[in-house]
Each structure stands twice: as C-alpha cells, then as structure tokens.
MIDREN-722808 format. One record per residue (C-alpha): residue number from 1; residue in three letters; x, y, z. Coordinates in nm, 4 decimals. Layout:
REM residues N
(node NUM; ALA; (X; Y; Z)),
...
REM end
This chain:
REM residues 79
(node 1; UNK; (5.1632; 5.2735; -7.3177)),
(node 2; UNK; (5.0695; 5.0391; -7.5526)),
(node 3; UNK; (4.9418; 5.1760; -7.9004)),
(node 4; UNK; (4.7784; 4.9884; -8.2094)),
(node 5; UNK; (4.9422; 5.0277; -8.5439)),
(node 6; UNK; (4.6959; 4.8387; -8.7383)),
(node 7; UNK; (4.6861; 5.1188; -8.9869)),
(node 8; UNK; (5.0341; 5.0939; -9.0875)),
(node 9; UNK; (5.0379; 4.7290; -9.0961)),
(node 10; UNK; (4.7462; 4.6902; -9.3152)),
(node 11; UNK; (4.8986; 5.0153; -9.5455)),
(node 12; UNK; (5.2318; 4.8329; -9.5640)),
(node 13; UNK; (5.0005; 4.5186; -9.6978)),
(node 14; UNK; (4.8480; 4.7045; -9.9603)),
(node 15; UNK; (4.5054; 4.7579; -9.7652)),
(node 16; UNK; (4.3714; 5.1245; -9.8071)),
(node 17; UNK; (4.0988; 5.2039; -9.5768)),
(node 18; UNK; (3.9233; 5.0622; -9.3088)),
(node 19; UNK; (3.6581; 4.9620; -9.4631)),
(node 20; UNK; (3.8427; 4.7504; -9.6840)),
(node 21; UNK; (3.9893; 4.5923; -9.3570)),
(node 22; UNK; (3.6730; 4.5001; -9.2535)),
(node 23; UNK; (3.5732; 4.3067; -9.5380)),
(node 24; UNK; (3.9010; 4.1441; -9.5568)),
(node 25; UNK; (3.8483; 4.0331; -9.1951)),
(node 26; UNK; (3.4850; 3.9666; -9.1301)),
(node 27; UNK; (3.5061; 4.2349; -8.8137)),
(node 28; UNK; (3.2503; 4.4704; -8.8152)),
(node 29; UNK; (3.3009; 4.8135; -8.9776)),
(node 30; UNK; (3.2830; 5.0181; -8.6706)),
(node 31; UNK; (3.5070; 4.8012; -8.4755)),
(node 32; UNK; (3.7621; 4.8483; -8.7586)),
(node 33; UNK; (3.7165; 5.1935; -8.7559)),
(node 34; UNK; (3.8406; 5.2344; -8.4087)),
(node 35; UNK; (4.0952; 4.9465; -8.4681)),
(node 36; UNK; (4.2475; 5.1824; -8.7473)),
(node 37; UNK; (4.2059; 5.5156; -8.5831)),
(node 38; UNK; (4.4465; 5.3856; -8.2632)),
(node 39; UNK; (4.1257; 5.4243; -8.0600)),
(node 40; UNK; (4.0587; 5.0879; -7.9389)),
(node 41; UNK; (4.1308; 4.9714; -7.5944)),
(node 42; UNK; (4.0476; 4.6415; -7.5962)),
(node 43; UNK; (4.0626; 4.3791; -7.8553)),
(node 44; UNK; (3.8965; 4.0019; -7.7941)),
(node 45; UNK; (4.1404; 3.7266; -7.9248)),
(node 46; UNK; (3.9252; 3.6484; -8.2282)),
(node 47; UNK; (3.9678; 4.0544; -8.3707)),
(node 48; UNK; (4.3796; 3.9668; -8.3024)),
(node 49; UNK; (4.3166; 3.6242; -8.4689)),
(node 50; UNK; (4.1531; 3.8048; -8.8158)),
(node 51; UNK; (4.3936; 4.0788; -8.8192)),
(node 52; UNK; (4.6644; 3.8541; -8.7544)),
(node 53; UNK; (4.5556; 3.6259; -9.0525)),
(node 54; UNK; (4.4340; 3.8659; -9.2897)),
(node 55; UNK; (4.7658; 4.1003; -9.2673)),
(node 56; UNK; (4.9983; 3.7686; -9.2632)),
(node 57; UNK; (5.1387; 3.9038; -8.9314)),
(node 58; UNK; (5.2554; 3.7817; -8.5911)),
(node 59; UNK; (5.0800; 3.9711; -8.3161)),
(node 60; UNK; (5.3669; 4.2127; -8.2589)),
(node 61; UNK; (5.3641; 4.3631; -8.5813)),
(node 62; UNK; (5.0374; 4.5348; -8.4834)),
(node 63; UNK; (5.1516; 4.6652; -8.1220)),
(node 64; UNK; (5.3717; 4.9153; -8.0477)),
(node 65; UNK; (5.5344; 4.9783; -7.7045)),
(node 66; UNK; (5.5940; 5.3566; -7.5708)),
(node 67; UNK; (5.7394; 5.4364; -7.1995)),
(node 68; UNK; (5.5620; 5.6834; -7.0926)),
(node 69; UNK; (5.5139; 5.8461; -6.7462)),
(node 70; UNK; (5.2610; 5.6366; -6.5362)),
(node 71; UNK; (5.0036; 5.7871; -6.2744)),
(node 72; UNK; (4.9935; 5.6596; -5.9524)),
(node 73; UNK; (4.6927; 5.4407; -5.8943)),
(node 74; UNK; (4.4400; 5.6119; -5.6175)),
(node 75; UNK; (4.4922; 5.4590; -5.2655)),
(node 76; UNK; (4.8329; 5.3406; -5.3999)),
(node 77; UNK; (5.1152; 5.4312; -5.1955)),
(node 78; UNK; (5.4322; 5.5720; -5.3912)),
(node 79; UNK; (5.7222; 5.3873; -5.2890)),
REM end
C-alpha cells in the first residue's frame, strides 16, 4: 500500500501544521487537512506539483511504499 508522508516532509522543512501548508501552497485547507492526516486517496498532479515545490522535494520524498497483503479482486480468479 501506498501511504502519504506529507506530514513528515513538511515537519522535517520546518512547516508546523496544516494550515500553514496550505498557505504555503495555495491548496485549499481541507484538502491539506486530509493530505496531512494520511487520509487522501487521490491527489491531481497540480496538489503533487505545490507540495513538491513548496517542500523543495522530488515526488518520492512524500510517498511511502508498504507490502502488505492484497485482497483478491471479486470475479478474479486466484491463480
């Protein structure tokens, strides 16, 4: 599973809260809030874009990869 670690980031940058996120980057405060909180599922490339600026990080630095156990999809064969 893929997990956002925008929190860390930004507290490794020197950036607080959330709030102060999102008037760094423009993004609304609610978005941020679930940015922040890990609770975001889907990002559009112009959120990555302002994080990615505003933090002075590549992409990577705000994703973080964990194998975990995956459910079959329904109608999906095992094989």
């Amino acid at each position: 599973m893929v997990r956002l670690i925008v929190k860390e980031t930004a507290e490794n940058a020197g950036i607080k809260s959330a709030y102060e996120l999102a008037q760094r980057t423009g993004i609304p405060v609610r978005s941020v809030y679930r940015i922040w909180n890990g609770e975001a599922t889907m990002l559009g490339l112009d959120t990555i874009d302002a994080l990615c600026y505003t933090l002075e990080v590549p992409i990577a630095q705000l994703l973080r990869y964990e194998r975990t156990p995956r459910k079959p999809k329904k109608g999906k064969k095992e094989a």
